[in-house]
C-alpha positions in Angstrom: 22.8 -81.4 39.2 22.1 -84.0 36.8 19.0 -85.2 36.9 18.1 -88.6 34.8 14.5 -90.6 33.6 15.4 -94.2 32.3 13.6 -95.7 29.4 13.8 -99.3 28.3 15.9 -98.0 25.0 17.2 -94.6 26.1 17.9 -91.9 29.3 16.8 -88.4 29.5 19.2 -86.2 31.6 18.2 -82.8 32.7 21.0 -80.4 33.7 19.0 -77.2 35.3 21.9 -75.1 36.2 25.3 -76.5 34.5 28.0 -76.1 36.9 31.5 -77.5 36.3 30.6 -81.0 37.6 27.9 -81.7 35.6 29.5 -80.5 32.3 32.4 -82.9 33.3 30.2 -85.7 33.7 29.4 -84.7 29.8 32.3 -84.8 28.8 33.3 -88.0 30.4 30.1 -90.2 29.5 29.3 -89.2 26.1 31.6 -88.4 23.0 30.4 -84.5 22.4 32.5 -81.7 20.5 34.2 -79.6 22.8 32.7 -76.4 21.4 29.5 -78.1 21.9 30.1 -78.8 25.7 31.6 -74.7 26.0 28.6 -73.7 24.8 26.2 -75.0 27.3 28.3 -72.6 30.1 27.1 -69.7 27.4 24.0 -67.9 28.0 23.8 -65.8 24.9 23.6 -68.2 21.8 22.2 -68.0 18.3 19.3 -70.6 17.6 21.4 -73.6 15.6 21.6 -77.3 15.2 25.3 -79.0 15.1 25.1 -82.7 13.2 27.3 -85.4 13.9 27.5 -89.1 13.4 25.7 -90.5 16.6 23.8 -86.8 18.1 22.8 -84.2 16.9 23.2 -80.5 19.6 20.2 -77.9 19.1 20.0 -74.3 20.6 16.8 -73.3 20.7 15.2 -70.1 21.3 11.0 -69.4 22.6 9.6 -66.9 23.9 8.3 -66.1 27.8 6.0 -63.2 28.9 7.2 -61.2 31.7 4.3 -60.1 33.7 6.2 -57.1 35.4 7.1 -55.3 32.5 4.7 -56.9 29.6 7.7 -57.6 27.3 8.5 -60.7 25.7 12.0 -62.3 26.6 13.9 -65.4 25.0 14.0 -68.9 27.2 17.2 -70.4 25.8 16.6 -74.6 25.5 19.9 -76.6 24.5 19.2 -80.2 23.6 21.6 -83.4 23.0 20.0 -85.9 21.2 20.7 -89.1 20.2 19.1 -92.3 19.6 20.3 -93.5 23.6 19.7 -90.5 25.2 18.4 -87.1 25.1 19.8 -84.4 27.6 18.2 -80.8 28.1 20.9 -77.9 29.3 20.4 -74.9 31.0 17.9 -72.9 32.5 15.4 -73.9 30.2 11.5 -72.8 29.2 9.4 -73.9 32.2 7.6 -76.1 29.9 10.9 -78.2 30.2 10.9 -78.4 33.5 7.3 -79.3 34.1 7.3 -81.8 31.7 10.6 -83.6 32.8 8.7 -83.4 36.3 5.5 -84.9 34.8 7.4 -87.8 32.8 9.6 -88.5 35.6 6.2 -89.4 37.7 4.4 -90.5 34.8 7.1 -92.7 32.7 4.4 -94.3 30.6 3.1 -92.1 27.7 -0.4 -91.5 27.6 -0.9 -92.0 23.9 -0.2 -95.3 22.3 1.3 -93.9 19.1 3.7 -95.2 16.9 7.0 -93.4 18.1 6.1 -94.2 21.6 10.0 -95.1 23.8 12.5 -93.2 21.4 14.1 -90.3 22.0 12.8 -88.7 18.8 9.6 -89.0 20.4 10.3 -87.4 23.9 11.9 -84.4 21.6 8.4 -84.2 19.7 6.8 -83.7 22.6 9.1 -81.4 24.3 9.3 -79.2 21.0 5.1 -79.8 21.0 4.9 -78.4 24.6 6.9 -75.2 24.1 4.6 -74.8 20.3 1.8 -74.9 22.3 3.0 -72.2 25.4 4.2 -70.3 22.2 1.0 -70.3 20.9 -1.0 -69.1 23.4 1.5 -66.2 23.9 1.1 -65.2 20.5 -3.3 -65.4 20.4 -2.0 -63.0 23.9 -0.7 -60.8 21.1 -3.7 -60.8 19.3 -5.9 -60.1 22.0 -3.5 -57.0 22.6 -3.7 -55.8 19.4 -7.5 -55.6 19.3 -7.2 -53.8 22.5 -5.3 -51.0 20.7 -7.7 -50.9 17.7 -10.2 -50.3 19.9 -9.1 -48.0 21.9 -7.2 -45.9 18.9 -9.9 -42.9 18.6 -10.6 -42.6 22.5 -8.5 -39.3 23.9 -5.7 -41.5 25.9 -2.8 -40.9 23.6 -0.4 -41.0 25.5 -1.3 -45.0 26.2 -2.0 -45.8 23.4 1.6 -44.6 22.2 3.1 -46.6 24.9 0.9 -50.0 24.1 2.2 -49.0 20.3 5.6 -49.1 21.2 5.5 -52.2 23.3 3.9 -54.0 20.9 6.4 -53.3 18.6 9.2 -54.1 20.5 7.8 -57.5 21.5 7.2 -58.1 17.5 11.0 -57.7 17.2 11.6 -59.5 19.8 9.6 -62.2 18.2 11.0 -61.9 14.7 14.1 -62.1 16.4 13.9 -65.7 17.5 11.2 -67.2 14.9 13.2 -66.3 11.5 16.5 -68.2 12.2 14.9 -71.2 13.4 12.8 -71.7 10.3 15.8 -73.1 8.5 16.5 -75.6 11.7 12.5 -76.9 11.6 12.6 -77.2 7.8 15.8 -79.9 8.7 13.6 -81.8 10.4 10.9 -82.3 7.7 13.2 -82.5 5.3 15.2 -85.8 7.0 18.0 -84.3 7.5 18.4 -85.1 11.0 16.3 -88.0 13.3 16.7 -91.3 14.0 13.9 -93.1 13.9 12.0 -94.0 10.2 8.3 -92.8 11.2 8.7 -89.4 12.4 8.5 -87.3 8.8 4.5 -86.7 9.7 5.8 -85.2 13.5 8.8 -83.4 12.1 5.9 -81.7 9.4 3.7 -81.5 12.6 6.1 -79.4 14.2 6.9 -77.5 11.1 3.4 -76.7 10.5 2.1 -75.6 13.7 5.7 -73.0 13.4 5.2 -72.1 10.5 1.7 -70.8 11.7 3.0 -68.9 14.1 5.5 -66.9 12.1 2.5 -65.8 10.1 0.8 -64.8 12.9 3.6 -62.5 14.2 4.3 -61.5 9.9 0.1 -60.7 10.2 0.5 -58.7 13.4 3.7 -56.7 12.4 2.0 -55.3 9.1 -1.6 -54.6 11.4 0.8 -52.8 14.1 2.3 -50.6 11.4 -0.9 -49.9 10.3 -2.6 -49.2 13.4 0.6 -47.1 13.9 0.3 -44.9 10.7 -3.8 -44.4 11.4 -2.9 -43.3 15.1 -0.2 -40.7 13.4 -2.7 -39.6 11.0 -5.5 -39.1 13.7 -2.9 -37.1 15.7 -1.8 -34.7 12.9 -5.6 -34.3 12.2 -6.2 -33.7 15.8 -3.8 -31.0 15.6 -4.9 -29.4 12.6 -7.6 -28.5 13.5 -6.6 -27.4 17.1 -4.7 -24.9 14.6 -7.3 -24.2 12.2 -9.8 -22.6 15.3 -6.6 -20.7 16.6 -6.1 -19.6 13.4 -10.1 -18.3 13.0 -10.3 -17.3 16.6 -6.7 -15.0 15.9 -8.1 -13.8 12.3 -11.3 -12.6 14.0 -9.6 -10.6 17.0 -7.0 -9.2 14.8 -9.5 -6.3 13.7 -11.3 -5.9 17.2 -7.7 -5.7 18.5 -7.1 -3.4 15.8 -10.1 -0.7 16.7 -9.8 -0.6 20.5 -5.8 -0.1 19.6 -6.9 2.3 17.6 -9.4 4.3 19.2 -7.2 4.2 22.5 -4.7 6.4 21.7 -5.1 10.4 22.6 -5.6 11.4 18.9 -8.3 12.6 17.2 -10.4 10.1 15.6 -13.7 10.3 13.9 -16.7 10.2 16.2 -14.5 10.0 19.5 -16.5 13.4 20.5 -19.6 11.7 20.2 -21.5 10.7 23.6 -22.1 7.6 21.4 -18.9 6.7 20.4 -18.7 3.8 22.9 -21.9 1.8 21.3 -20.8 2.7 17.5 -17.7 1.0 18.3 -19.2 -2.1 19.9 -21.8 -2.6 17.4 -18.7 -2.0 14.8 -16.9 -4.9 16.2 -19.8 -7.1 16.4 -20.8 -6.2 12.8 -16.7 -7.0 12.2 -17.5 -10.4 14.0 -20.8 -11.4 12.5 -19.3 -11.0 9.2 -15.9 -12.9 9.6 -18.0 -15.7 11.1 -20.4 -15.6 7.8 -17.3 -15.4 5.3 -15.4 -18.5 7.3 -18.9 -20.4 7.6 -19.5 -19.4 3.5 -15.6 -20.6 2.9 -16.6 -23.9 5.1 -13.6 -23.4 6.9 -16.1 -23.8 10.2 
């Protein structure tokens, strides 16, 4: 269903759920490239800008944290824009929605600003919104992160392998959609696409506050891998020395095995007649002990 907010100088449509109607009514109101139209009924879609003479079509990728399974999945946003309209496609980021509900109650902006009843303007602040939801999910990321520092010496490996691992995937994830939209942003700034004059300052607004973020996910790749390679080296350590007392305790039970082997068989064996061979052999294998114990603690391998 097409849903539409009129401005004195411009409409903004918002499509929620394109069925065959409302891409029809696209093509029959508004001159748009064909492929441009196909792609709206396409839910897998590289991030992208398409120019043209009077609009320009965006695809648009930001991120949404699912609470069920703590990964990070891509909100696809398609946007026409030109200087008479603006139309949002698709099942959008939920900071679309909400703030096509918001306008459509609230027509009149808030701010008195300059670019105030253009189209460019309602894009700012749509792009502005979803900045902002990204943001937050990425300080999220942070916070995580410090979580997993903390917690990389405590004993609970095997979460601390999985929080690891999710991280990770949600950094790719991330990488993912930020890197080929850095090109698209950098259009803006640059004037390569807009229709109003005054919006340079926004466009590098926008830029800026994306351009932020990508660091923040660059910073937090490089700390992961970090965090990764200490956790390794903490686990090989761990297990090194889980050898190293094996290794003493089997060195210093060799020789006791060794005696009572020895002195178990039904040969003849020096002192095995004597009423006191029991306590000679005893005090033999603690001597054996005391002295292994002395050589390993000399050796500081205890």
């Amino acid at each position: 269903m097409v849903d539409t907010i009129e401005f004195n100088t411009y409409k903004w449509h918002h499509i929620t759920d394109p069925t065959v109607e409302d891409l029809d009514f696209l093509r029959d109101n508004f001159h748009f490239h064909p492929l441009d139209i196909d792609d709206c009924s396409s839910f897998v879609q590289r991030p992208k800008i398409d120019s043209y003479d009077d609009y320009h079509f965006m695809v648009l990728h930001f991120p949404l944290f699912d609470k069920r399974t703590n990964l990070v999945r891509t909100e696809e946003t398609k946007i026409f824009w030109g200087q008479e309209f603006l139309i949002t496609v698709g099942n959008s980021h939920y900071v679309v929605q909400e703030l096509f509900n918001y306008t459509k109650i609230h027509p009149e902006p808030e701010d008195d600003d300059d670019i105030s009843g253009t189209s460019d303007a309602t894009l700012y602040h749509i792009l502005y919104s979803m900045m902002k939801e990204t943001f937050l999910l990425v300080e999220r990321m942070g916070s995580e992160l410090d979580i997993i520092n903390r917690e990389l010496f405590s004993s609970k490996s095997e979460k601390i392998i999985e929080q690891i691992s999710r991280f990770r995937k949600n950094i790719i994830q991330l990488n993912t959609m930020f890197k080929p939209q850095l090109r698209l942003f950098k259009s803006f700034e640059s004037g390569d696409v807009g229709f109003a004059d005054d919006m340079e300052e926004y466009w590098g607004n926008i830029l800026d506050f994306y351009q932020k973020m990508w660091d923040m996910i660059d910073d937090y790749g490089e700390l992961v891998d970090g965090l990764s390679s200490t956790f390794d080296s903490l686990q090989t350590n761990k297990t090194n020395e889980i050898m190293r007392m094996l290794t003493i305790i089997s060195t210093i039970v060799l020789p006791l095995t060794f005696i009572s082997g020895l002195y178990g068989m039904n040969v003849r064996l020096p002192i095995a007649e004597s009423p006191y061979a029991f306590w000679i052999v005893i005090i033999l294998c603690f001597v054996i002990i005391v002295f292994l114990l002395v050589f390993f603690k000399k050796k500081r391998w205890l």
